[in-house]
C-alpha positions, 0 to 999 in steps of 0.5 A: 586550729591553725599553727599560729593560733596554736603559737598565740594561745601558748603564749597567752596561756604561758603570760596568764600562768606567770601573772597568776603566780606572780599575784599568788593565785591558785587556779582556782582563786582566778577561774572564780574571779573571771566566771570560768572552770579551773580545767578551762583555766588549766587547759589555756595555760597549758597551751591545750586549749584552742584559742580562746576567746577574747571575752575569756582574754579580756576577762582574765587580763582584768582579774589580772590588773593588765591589759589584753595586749600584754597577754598576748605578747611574747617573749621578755614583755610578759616580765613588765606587765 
């Protein structure tokens, strides 16, 4: 994994962690939505895992109700998803 992959699944993982909490749910209750493992979830989120790949983005962006995009910007842009 490169620095920039690394740099974007952080990203990614900080977005998914702050959307999930803001629709109060638990890792568990959003893995199960989107056909994955709550350790799966837990390392994405925690910046751990690889990035991943864009079924798992696109999945979780729809259990989430926003797009894969808003997944992946940084910065104040996760605030408006």
């Amino acid at each position: 994994m490169n620095k920039s992959d690394s740099t974007q699944a952080s990203v990614i993982g900080q977005n998914v962690s702050v959307l999930r909490r803001s629709r109060g749910l638990s890792q568990e209750e959003l893995a199960e939505r989107v056909g994955c493992s709550r350790s799966q979830l837990a390392r994405l989120e925690s910046g751990v895992s690889c990035r991943p790949s864009y079924q798992i983005v696109a999945d979780i962006a729809r259990a989430l109700g926003v797009t894969t995009q808003q997944l992946e910007q940084g910065g104040s842009d996760r605030q408006r998803a």
